[in-house]
C-alpha positions as CSV (number, residue, x, y, z in Angstrom):
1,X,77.1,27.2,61.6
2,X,76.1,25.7,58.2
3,X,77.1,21.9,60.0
4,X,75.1,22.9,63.5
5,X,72.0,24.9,61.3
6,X,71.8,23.6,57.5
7,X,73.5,20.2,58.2
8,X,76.1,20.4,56.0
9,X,79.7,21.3,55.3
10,X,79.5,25.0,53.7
11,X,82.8,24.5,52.0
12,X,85.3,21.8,51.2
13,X,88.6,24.3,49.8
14,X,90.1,27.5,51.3
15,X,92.5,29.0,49.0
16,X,95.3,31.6,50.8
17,X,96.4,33.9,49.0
18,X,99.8,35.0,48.2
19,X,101.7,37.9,50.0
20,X,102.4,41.3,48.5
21,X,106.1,42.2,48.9
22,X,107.6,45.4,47.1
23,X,110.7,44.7,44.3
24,X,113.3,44.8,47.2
25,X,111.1,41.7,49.2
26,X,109.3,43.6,51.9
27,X,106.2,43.1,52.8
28,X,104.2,45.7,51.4
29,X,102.8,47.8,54.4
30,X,101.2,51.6,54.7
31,X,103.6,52.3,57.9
32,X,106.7,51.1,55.0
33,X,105.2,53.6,52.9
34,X,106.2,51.0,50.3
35,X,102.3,50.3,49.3
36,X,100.8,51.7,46.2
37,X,97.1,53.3,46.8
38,X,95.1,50.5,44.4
39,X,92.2,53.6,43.4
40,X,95.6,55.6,42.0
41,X,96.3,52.2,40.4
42,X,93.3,52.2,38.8
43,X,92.9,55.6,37.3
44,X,96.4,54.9,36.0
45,X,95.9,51.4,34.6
46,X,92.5,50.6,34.6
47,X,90.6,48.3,37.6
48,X,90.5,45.1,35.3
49,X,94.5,45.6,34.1
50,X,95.4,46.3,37.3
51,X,93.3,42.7,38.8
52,X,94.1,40.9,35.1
53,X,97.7,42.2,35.6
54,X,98.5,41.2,39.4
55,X,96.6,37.4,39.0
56,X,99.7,37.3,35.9
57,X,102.5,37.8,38.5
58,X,100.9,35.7,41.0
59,X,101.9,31.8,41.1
60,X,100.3,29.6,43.2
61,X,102.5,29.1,46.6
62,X,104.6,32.0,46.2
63,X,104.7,35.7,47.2
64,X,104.3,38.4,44.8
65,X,106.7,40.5,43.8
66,X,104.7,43.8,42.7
67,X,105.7,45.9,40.4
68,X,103.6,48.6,38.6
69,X,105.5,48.1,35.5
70,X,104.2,44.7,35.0
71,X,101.0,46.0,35.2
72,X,101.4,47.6,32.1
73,X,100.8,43.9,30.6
74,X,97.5,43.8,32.7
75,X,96.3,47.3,30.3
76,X,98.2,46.2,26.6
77,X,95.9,43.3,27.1
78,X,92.7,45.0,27.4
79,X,93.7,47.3,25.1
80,X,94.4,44.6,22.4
81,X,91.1,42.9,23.4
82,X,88.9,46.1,22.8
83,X,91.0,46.9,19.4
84,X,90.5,43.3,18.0
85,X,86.6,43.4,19.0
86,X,86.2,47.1,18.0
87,X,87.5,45.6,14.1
88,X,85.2,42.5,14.4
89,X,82.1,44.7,15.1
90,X,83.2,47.5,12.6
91,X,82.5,44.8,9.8
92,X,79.2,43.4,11.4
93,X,76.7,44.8,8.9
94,X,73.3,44.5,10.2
95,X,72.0,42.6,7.3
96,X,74.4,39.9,9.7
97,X,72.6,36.9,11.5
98,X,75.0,36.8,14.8
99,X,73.0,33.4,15.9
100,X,74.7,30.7,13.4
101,X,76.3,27.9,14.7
102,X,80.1,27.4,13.8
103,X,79.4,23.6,13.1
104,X,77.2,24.0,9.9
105,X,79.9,26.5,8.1
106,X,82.1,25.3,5.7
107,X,85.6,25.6,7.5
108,X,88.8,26.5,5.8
109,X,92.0,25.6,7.3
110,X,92.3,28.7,9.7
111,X,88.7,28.6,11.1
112,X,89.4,24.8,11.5
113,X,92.7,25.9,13.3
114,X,91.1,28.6,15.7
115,X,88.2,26.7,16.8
116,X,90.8,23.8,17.7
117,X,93.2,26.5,19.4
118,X,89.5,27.4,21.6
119,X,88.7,23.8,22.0
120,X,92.1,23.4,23.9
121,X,91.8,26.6,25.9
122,X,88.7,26.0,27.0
123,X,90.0,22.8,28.4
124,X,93.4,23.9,29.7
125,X,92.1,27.0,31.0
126,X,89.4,25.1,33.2
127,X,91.5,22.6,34.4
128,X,93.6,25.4,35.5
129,X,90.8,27.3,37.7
130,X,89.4,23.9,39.4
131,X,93.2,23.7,40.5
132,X,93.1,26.8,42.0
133,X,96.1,27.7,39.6
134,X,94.9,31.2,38.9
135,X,97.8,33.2,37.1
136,X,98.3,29.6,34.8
137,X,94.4,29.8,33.6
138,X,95.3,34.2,33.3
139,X,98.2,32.7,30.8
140,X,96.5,30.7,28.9
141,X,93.7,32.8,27.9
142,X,96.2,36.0,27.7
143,X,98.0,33.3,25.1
144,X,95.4,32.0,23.1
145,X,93.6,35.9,22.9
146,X,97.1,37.8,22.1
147,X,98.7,35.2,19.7
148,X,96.6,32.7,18.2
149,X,93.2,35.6,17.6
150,X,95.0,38.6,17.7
151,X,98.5,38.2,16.0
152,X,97.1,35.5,13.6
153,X,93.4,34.7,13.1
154,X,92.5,38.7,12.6
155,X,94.7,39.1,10.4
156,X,93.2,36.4,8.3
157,X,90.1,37.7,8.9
158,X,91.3,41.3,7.1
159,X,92.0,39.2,4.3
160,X,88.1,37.9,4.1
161,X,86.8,40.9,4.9
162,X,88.1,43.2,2.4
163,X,87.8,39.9,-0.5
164,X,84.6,39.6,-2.8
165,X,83.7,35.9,-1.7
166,X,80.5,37.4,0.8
167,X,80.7,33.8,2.2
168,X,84.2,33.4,3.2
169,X,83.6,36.7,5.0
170,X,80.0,35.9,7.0
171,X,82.1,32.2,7.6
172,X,84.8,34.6,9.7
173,X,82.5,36.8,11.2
174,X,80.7,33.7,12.9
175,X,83.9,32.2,14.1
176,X,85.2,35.4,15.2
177,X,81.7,35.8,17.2
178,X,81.9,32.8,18.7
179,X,85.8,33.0,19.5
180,X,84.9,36.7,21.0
181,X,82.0,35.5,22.9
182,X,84.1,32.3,24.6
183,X,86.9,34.8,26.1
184,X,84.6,37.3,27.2
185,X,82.9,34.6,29.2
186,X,85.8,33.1,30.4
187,X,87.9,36.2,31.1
188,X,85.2,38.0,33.3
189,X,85.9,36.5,36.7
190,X,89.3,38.8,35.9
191,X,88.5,41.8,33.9
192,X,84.6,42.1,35.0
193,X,84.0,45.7,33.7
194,X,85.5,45.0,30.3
195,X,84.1,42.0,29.4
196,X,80.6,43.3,30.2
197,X,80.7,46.3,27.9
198,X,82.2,44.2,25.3
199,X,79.1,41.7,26.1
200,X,76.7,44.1,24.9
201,X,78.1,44.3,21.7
202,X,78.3,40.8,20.5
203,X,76.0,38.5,22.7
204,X,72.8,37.0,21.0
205,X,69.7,39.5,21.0
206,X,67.9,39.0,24.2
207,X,70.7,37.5,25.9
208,X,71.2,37.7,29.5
209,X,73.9,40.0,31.3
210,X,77.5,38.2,31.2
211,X,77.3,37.7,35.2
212,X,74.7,35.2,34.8
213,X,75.7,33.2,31.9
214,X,76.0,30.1,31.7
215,X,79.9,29.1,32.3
216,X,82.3,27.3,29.4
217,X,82.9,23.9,30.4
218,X,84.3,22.4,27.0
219,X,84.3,22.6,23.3
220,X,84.3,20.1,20.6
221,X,85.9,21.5,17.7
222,X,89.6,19.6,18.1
223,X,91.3,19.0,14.9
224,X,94.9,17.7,15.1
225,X,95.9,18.2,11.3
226,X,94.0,21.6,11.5
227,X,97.2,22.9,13.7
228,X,99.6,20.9,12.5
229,X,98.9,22.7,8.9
230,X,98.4,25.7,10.4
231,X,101.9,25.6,12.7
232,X,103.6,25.0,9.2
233,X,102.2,28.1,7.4
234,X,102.9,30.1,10.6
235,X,106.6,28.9,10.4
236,X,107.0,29.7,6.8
237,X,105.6,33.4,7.1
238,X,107.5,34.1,10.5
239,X,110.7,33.3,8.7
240,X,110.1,35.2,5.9
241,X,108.6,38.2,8.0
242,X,112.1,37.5,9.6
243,X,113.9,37.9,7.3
244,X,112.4,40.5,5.6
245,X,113.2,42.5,9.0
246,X,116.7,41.6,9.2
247,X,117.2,42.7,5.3
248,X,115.2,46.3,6.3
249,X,113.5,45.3,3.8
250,X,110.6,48.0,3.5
251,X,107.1,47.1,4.7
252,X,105.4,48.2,1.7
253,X,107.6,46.4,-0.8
254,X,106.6,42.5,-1.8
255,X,109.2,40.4,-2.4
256,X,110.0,36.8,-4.7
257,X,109.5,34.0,-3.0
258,X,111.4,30.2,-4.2
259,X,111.6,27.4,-2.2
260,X,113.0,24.2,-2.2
261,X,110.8,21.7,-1.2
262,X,109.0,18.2,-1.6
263,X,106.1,17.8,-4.2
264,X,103.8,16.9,-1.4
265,X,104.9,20.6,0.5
266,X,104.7,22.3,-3.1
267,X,100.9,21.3,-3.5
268,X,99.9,22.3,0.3
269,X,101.7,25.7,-0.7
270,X,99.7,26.1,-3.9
271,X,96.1,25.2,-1.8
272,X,97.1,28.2,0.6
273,X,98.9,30.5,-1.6
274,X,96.9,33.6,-0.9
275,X,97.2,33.2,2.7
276,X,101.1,33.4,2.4
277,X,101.4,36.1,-0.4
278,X,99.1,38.4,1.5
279,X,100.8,37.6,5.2
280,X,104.4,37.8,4.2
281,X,104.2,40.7,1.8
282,X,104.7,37.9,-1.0
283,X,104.2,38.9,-4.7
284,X,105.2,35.3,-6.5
285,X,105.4,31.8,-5.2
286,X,107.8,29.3,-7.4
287,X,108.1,25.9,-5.2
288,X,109.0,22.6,-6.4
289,X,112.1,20.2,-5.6
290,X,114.6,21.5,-8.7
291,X,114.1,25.5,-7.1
292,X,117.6,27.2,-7.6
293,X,118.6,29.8,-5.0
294,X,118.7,32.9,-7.3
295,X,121.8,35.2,-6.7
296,X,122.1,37.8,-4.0
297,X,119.1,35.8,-2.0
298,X,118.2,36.0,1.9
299,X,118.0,32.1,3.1
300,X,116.0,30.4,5.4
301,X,115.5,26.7,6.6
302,X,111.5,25.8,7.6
303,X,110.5,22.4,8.4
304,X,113.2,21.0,6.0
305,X,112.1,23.7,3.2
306,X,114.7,25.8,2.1
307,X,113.5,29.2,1.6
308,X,115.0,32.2,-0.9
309,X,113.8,35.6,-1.0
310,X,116.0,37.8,-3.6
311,X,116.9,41.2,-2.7
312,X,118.0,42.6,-5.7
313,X,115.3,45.2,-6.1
314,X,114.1,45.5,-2.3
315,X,116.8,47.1,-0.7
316,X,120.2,49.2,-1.9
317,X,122.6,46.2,-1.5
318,X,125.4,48.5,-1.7
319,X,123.8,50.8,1.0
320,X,123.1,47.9,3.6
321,X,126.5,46.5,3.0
322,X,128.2,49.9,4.4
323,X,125.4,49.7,7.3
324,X,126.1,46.0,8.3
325,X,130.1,46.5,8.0
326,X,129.7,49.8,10.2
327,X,127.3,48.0,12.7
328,X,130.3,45.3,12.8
329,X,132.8,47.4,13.3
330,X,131.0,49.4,16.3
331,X,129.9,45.6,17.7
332,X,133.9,44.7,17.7
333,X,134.4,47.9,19.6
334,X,132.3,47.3,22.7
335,X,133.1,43.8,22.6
336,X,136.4,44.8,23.1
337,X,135.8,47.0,25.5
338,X,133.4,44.2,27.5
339,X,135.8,41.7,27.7
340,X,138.6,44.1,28.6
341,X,136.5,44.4,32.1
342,X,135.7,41.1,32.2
343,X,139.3,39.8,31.6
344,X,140.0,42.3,34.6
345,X,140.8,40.9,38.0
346,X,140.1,44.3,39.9
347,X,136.7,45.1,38.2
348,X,135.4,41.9,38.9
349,X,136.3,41.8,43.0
350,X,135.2,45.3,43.0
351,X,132.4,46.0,40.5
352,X,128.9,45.2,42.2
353,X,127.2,41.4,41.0
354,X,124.5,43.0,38.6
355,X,126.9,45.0,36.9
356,X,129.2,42.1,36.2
357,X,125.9,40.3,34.9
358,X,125.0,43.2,33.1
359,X,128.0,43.3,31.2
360,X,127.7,39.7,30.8
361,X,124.3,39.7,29.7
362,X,125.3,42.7,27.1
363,X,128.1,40.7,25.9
364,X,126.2,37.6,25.1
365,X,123.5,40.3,23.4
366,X,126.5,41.8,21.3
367,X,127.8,38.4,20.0
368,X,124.1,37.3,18.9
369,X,124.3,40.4,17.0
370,X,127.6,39.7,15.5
371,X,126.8,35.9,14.2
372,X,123.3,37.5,12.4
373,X,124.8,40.9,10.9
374,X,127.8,38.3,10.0
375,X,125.1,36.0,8.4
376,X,123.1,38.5,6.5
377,X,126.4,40.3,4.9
378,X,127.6,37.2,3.7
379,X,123.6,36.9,1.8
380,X,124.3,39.9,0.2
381,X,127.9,39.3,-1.2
């Protein structure tokens, strides 16, 4: 009709979607009985976890395996998206100008970083949906709104918030705006309801509703060196949040930090020192190329640093000496008993396949265990 009427083609792609099968394979079908009622879904989950949830588990040429568990990823999202905008707008005073452009601020390193991290899902994320590669573009904004915003650039942004430099702080709020208002655009063709709510709260005054919009093509904000500093600090403070874990080391205690490093490293470390102290529970920073690992010191490796974090102080060494040798002691009993099955030419012609793999699985899980307690013990001794 649009050829014979309009004169011309009414659409150039037709995109089938995958099939539906339950965890077994089957088909899912009412006569089965093995179909779930989507309204009970939604009361359950939430109507944009359950769509956000389902376009995650659905890759392009495949069937779906559907589970309801996984949809429990579909609602932790949403529920991370509304906690990290709920903190945003709980520090929006009203004296706030929401309008200013990112571009005219004076950047630090992480608003440089973020901005880049949006540049690049803006791009990979539209790339995704002109290939019809829906649960890729549902990763990548999932990715970049979880780890990169959430984990990371929030976190920074509690720092500025609760500083006295006003200007770092209204610097933040307009990058977090702008980072905010990007994902809600981009994420509403899969969590519509969501996304519009959250709209109301942090478009422009007099902006229109988020279904007429104007889409997110691209950004311009790349900066290479941005995320290649940034990826550095984010190394250091995992491993020392690491190992600070491992240790059960307490959260509210700040520890020593010394590492061994080059001149060049030491000075970056000294521009950003803040940002590491107040990340990785850090009271003092001592850096330089003649650092000496104190005595009784948790050790790390970073990007050729060598990191030391003494525990004399943080933790009762004697007390998490008894604990690691007793964990080691119960990890060499079910290894024992693990490969005693697996050594065992009856249980493995009789046992079922994922119960071999289970055990196989658990026994790979047990050594992993062994070689870090191992590690740690040693630290302390």
């Amino acid at each position: 009709t649009g050829c014979e009427f309009m004169d011309q083609v009414p659409f150039k792609d037709v995109y089938f979607t995958s099939i539906l099968r339950d965890e077994t394979g089957k088909k899912l079908s009412k006569s089965l009985g093995n179909s779930p009622d989507p309204i009970e879904l939604f009361h359950e989950f939430g109507t944009d976890a359950v769509r956000f949830g389902i376009m995650l588990m659905a890759p392009q040429g495949l069937d779906v395996l559907f589970s309801k568990d996984r949809l429990e990823i579909g609602r932790n999202f949403m529920n991370k998206l509304w906690n990290a905008c709920r903190f945003i707008e709980m520090n929006l005073d009203a004296e706030f100008k929401r309008d200013k452009e990112v571009d005219n601020l004076e950047l630090d390193l992480p608003d440089k970083w973020i901005l880049s991290r949006l540049t690049k899902m803006v791009k990979d994320y539209n790339l995704q949906l002109e290939r019809f590669h829906f649960n890729e573009a549902a990763k990548i904004i999932y990715e970049f709104t979880w780890n990169d915003f959430c984990d990371w650039y929030v976190e920074i942004a509690k720092i500025r918030f609760y500083g006295e430099n006003e200007s770092k702080s209204n610097i933040v709020k307009s990058v977090s705006l702008k980072c905010i208002r990007t994902v809600l655009t981009l994420l509403h063709p899969f969590a519509p309801f969501i996304t519009e709510e959250l709209w109301k709260h942090f478009s422009i005054q007099g902006a229109s509703d988020l279904i007429v919009s104007s889409w997110i093509y691209k950004e311009n904000m790349t900066d290479p060196i941005a995320e290649e500093d940034m990826l550095f600090l984010k190394e250091l403070i995992t491993s020392i949040r690491s190992i600070r874990s491992r240790m059960n080391v307490s959260p509210g205690r700040r520890s020593d930090l010394f590492i061994r490093c080059t001149m060049e490293q030491s000075d970056f470390l000294n521009l950003h020192e803040d940002l590491v102290k107040s990340l990785a529970k850090v009271e003092n920073i001592s850096s330089g190329t003649d650092i000496v690992k104190p005595k009784q010191s948790a050790t790390s490796v970073v990007t050729g640093m060598e990191i030391y974090i003494p525990l004399q102080g943080l933790v009762d060494l004697e007390e998490e000496k008894r604990r690691m040798t007793k964990r080691i002691s119960e990890i060499d009993r079910l290894l024992g008993a693990i490969n005693s099955k697996l050594s065992n030419e009856n249980f493995l012609n009789r046992a079922p396949e994922n119960v071999i793999d289970k055990e196989k699985s658990n026994l790979e899980k047990l050594n992993e265990e062994l070689e870090k307690i191992t590690s740690n013990l040693d630290m302390l001794k």
